[in-house]
VEXSEDO-753039 format. One line per field, with one value per residue (C-alpha): residue number from 1; residue in one letter; x, y, z. Coordinates in Angstrom, 2 decimals. Example, Ala and Ser with C-alpha at 12.3 -4.5 7.8 and 13.67 -1.06 7.14 Angstrom:
2
i (1/2)
aa (A/S)
east (12.30/13.67)
north (-4.50/-1.06)
up (7.80/7.14)
//
This chain:
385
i (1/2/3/4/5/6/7/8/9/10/11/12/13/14/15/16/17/18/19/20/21/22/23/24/25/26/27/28/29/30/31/32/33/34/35/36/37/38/39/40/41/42/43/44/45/46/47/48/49/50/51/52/53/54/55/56/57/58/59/60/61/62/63/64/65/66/67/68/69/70/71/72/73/74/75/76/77/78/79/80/81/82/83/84/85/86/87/88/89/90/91/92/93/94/95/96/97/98/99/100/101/102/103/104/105/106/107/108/109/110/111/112/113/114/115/116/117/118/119/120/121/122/123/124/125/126/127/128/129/130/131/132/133/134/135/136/137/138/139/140/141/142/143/144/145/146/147/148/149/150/151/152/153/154/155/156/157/158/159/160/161/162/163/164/165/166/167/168/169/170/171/172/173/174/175/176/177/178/179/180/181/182/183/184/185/186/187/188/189/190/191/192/193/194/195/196/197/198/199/200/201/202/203/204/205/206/207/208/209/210/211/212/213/214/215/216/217/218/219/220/221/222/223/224/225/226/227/228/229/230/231/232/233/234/235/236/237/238/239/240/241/242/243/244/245/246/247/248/249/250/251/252/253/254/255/256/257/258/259/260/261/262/263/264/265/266/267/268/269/270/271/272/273/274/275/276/277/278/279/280/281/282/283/284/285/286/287/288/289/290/291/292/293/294/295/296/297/298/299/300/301/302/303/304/305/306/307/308/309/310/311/312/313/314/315/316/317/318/319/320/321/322/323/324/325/326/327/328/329/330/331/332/333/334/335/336/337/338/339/340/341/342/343/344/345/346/347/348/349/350/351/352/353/354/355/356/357/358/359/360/361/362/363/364/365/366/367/368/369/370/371/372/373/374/375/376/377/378/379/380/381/382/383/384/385)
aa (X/X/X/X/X/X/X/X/X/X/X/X/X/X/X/X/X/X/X/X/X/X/X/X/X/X/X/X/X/X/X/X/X/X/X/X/X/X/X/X/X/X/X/X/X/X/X/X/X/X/X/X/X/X/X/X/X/X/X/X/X/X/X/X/X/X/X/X/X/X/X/X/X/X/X/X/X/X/X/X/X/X/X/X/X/X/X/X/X/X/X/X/X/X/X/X/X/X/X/X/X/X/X/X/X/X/X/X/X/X/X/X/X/X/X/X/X/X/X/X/X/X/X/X/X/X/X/X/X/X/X/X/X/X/X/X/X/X/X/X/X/X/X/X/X/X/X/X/X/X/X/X/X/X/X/X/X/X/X/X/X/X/X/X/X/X/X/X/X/X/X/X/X/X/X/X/X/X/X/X/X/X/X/X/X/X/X/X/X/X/X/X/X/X/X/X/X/X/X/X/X/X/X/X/X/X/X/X/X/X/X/X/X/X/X/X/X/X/X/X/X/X/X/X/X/X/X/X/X/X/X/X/X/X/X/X/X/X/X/X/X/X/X/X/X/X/X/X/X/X/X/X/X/X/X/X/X/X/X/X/X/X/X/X/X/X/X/X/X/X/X/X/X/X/X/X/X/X/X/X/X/X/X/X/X/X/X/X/X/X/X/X/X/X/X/X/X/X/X/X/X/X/X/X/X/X/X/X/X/X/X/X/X/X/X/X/X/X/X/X/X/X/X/X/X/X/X/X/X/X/X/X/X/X/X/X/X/X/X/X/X/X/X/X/X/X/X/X/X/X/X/X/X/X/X/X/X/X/X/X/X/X/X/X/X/X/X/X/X/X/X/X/X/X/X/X/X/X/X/X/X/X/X/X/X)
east (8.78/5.04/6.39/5.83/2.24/0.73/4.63/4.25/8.00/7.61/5.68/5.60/5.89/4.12/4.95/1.04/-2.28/-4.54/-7.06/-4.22/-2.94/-6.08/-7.01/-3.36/-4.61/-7.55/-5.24/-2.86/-5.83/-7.06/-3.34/-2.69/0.32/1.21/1.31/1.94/1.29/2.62/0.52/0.22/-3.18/-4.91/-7.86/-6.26/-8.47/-5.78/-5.96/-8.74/-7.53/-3.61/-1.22/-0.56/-1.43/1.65/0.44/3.66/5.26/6.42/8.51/10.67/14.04/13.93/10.24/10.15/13.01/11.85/8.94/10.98/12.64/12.69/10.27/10.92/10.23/9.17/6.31/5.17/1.66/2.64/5.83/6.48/7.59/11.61/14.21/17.01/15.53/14.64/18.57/19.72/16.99/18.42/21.76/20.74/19.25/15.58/14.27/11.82/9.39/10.49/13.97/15.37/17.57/14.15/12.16/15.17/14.30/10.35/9.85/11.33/9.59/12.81/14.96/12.01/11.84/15.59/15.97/14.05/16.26/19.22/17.66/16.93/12.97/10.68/9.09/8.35/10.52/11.39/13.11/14.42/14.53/15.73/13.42/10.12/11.81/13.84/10.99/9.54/12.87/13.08/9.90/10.75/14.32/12.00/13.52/10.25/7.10/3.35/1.68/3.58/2.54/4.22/4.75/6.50/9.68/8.88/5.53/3.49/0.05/-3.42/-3.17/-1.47/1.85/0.84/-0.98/-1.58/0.29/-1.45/-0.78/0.90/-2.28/-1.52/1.75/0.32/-0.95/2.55/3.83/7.74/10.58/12.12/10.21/10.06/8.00/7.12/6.29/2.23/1.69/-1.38/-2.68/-5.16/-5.25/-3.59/-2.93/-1.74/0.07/0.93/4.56/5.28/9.07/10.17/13.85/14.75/14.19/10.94/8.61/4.28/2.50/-1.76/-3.54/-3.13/-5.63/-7.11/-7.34/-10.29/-9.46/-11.91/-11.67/-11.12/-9.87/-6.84/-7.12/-9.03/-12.32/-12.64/-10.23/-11.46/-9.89/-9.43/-8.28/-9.81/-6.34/-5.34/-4.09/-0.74/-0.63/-0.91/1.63/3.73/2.79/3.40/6.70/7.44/6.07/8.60/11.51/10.38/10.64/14.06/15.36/14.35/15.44/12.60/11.05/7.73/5.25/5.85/2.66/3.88/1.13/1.69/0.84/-0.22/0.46/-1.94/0.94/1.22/3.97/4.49/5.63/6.24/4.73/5.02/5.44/4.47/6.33/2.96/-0.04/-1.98/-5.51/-5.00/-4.84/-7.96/-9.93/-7.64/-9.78/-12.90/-11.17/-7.66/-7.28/-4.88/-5.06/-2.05/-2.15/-1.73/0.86/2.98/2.83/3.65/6.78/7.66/7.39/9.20/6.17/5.48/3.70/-0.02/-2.09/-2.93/-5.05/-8.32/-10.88/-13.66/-14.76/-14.21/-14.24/-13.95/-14.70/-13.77/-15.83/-14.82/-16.31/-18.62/-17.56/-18.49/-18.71/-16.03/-16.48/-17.77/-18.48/-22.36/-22.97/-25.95/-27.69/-25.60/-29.24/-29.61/-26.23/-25.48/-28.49/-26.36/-25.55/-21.93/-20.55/-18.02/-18.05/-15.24/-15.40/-12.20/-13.38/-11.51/-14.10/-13.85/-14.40/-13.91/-13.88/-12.64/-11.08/-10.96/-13.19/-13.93/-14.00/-16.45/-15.85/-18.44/-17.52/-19.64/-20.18/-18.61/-16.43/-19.65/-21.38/-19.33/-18.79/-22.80/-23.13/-19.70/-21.54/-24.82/-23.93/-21.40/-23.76/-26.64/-23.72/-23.00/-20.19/-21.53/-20.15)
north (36.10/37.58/38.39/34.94/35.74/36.58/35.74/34.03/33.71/31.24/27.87/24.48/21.58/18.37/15.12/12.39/14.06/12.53/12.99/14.65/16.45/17.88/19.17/21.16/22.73/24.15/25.41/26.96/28.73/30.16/31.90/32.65/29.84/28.20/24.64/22.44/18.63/15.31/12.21/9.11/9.14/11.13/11.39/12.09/14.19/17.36/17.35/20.36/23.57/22.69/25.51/23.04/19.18/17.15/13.38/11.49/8.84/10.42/7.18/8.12/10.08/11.79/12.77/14.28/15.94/17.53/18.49/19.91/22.40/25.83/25.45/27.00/23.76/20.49/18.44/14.87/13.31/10.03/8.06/6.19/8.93/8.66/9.51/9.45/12.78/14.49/14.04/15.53/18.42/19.42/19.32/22.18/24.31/23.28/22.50/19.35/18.44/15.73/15.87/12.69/11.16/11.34/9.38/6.62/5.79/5.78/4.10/0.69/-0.38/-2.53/0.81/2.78/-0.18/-0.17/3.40/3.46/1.13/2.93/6.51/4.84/5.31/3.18/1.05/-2.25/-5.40/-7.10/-9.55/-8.64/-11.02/-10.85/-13.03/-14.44/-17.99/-16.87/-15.64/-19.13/-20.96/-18.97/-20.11/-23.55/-22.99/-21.83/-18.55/-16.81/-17.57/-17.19/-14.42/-11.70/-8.55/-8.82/-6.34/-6.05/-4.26/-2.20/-1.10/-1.81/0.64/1.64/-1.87/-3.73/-5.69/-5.68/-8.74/-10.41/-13.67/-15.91/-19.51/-21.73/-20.75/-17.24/-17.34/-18.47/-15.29/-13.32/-11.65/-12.22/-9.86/-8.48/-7.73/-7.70/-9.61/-7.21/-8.42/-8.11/-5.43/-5.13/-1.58/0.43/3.15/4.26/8.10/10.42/13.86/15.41/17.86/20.45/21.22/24.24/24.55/26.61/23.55/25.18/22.36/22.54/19.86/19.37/18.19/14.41/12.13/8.96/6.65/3.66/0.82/-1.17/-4.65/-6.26/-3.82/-2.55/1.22/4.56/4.35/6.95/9.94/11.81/14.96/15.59/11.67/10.62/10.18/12.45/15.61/14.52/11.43/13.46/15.38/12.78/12.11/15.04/15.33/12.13/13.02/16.25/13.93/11.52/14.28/16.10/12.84/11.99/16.27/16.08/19.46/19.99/17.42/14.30/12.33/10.07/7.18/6.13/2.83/3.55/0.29/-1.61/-0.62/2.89/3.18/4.85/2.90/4.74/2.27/3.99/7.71/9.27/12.12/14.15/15.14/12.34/10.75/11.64/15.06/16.07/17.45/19.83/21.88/22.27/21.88/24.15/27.70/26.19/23.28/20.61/21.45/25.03/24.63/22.33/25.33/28.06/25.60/25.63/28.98/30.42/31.65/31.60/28.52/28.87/28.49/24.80/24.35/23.20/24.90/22.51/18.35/17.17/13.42/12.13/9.72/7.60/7.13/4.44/1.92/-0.39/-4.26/-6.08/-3.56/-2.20/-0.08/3.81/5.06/5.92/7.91/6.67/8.88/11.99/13.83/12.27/12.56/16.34/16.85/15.82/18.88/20.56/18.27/19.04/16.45/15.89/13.95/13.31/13.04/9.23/8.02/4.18/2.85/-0.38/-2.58/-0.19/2.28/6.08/8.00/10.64/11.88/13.77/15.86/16.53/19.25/19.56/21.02/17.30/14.12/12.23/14.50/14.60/11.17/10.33/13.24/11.61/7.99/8.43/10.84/7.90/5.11/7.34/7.45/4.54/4.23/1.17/1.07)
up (-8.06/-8.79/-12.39/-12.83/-12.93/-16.44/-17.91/-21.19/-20.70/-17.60/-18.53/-16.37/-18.32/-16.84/-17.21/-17.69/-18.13/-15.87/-13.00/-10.97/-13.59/-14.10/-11.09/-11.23/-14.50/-12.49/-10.44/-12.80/-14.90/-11.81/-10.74/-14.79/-14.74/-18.23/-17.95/-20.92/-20.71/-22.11/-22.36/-24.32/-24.64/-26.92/-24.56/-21.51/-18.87/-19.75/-23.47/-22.19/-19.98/-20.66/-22.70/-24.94/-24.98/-26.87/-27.40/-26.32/-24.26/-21.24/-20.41/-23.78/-23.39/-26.39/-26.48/-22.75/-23.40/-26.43/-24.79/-21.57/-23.90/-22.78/-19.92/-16.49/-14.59/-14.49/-12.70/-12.65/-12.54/-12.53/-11.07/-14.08/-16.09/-17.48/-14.21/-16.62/-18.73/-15.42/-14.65/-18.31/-18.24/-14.23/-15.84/-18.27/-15.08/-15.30/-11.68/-11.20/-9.32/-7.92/-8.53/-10.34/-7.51/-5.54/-8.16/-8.86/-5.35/-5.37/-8.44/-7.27/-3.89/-2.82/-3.47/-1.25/1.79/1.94/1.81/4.97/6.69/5.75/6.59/10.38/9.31/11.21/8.83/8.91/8.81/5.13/3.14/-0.22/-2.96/-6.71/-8.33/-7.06/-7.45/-4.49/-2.10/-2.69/-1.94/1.22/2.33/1.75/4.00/6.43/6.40/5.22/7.00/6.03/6.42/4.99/2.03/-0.79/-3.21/-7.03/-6.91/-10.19/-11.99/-9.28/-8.53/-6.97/-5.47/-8.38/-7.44/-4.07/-2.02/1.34/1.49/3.42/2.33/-0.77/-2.30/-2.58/-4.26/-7.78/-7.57/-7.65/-10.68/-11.39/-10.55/-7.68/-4.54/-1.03/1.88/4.77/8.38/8.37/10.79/13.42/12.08/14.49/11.42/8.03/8.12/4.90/5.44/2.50/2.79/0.79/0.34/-1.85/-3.16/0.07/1.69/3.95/4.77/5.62/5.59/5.25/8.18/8.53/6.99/7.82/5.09/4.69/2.12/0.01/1.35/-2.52/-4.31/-1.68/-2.97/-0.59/-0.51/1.86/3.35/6.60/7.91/10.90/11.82/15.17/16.76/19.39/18.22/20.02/18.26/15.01/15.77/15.53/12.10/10.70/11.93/10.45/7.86/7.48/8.31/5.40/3.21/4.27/3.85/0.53/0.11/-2.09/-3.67/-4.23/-2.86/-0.84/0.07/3.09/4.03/7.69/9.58/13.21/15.04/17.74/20.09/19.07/17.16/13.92/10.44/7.07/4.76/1.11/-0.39/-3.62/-5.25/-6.69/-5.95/-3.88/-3.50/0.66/-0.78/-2.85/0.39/0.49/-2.40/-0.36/3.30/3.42/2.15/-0.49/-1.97/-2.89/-6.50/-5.94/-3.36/-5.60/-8.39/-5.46/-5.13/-8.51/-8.98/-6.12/-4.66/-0.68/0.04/1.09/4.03/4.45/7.71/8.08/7.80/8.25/8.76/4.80/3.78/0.40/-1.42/-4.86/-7.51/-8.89/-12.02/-10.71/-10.96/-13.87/-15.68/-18.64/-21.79/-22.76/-19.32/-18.47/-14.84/-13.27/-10.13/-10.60/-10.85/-7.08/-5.90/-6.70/-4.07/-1.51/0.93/0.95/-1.27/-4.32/-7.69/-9.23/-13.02/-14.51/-17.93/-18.80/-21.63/-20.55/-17.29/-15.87/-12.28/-9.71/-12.13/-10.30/-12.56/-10.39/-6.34/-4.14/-0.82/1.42/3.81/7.57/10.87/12.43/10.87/10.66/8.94/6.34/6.32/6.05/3.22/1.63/1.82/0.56/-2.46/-3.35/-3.34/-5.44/-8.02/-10.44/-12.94/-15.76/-18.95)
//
């Protein structure tokens, strides 16, 4: 499959033009692969370095599949992108990335919790309920008990449509719609592996990450690679990780987040179909990074070396609270000093409480190295509006 390389003939077409897909174009200019890109937003972080940019609703039928037309294959960026024109354009012989039985499943967190069940998974215990009318009747019956984590069925992300039930209080916070309420688990750690899957069905994963949460805003504030567990422990991960993924028979990449229990026992807690924040090390830490190895896959190239090759953490830069509007970078002069660390702007012109507006990776000789150059290069940088 090299001709691939340098073919005008063979373009990927990719669904949302954001951070992620971004950091794919980077990719994709560096191996000379065509990649076109749909977005709403005429602004979008890939309007620059794409093939072509088409300003578009990718949740439209007619528009992504207009904009599907003659390419070779198919990536998303985003989950919430239109299942039923990933089903038509597979019917005419173009491959996605996920495929669209995959991202039926994924984009409703009830269908994704109960696909676990019936998969024998280990995940946590649930209830399901139809309406939020019905989660609160239950806990009335007594049938549902406080606490419990409750997340939106559909639309849910980066922490929205999901919460920590705690009390009576707590529910006036819930949005309407189907859901679930999951056991609250006792979590030592949260680990990430990322699996690449190509359409031969060969599997490699990235070395397992461990993920640290902002305590308010429930999304990564840091990823460290290697995790501290031992490596047998990991192991197990990432062979969870792979059977995640040959269920689902899911091409391209699967990014599986893990729960490792107080008692040592391994939960799959939630997947994404696309590139992943657990993932972005991968550029400074592994020989090839997740966004290449998702365009080996839908190329039909051989799928690159992903080991570690050194201590990476990163970190989120995110916009500070309080404040919203045209985004302003404060201490980048400062931060940039920082030793073996990578920036990463995503170019979004308005920023706002907690909104991702960029990453950095600082590589070392040890975990806390990187960690302390990871820190301190994130708190010289502010994101005000």
């Amino acid at each position: 499959m090299a001709s691939v390389f340098s073919n005008p003939n063979f373009e990927v077409a990719l669904l949302g033009g954001g951070q992620l897909g971004k950091m794919v174009l980077a990719e994709a200019r560096r191996m000379d692969i065509a990649v076109r890109v749909l977005d709403p937003s005429a602004d979008a972080p890939c309007r620059l370095g794409a093939q072509q940019f088409s300003q578009g609703s990718f949740q439209d039928f007619d528009t992504v599949m207009a904009f599907a037309h003659g390419a070779q294959a198919v990536a998303i960026e985003i989950e919430s992108v239109n299942a039923d024109a990933l089903e038509a354009l597979e019917a005419q012989g173009i491959p996605c990335f996920p495929q669209s039985h995959v991202l039926r499943v994924i984009q409703n967190k009830v269908a994704q919790k109960q696909f676990y069940a019936d998969h024998q998974l280990p995940t946590s215990d649930f209830q399901r309920f139809s309406a939020l009318n019905d989660l609160k009747q239950a806990i009335h019956a007594g049938t549902l008990t406080f606490p419990f984590v409750w997340k939106l069925g559909q639309g849910g992300y980066d922490g929205f449509g999901v919460s920590v039930v705690r009390s009576a209080d707590d529910l006036t916070r819930l949005s309407e719609g189907e859901c679930i309420a999951e056991a609250l688990v006792d979590i030592a750690c949260e680990i990430g592996v990322v699996v690449a899957r190509n359409a031969q069905g060969e599997s490699q994963t990235f070395p397992a990450v461990e993920m640290e949460f902002h305590p308010t805003a429930n999304q990564v504030e840091f990823v460290v690679c290697p995790s501290a567990l031992p490596s047998d422990v990991i192991a197990q991960a990432e062979a969870l990780a792979i059977q995640v993924s040959q269920a689902f028979n899911a091409h391209g990449l699967l990014a599986v987040e893990l729960f490792y229990t107080a008692s040592g026992t391994w939960l799959v807690n939630e997947v994404a179909p696309r590139p992943h924040n657990s993932g972005h090390l991968t550029i400074e830490a592994c020989p090839t990074s997740q966004f290449e190895q998702l365009l080996r896959c839908m190329c039909g190239l051989p799928m690159g070396d992903s080991q570690l090759l050194q201590c990476a953490v990163m970190a989120n830069i995110v916009g500070a609270d309080g404040f919203s509007g045209p985004v302003r970078y404060e201490g980048l002069d400062v931060a940039m000093r920082t030793p073996g660390t990578a920036f990463h702007i995503y170019g979004k012109a308005q920023t706002r409480p907690f909104r991702k507006m960029g990453h950095l990776t600082s590589v070392g000789q040890t975990v806390d190295e990187a960690r302390a150059r990871a820190a301190a290069a994130r708190d010289a940088l502010k994101v005000r509006a």
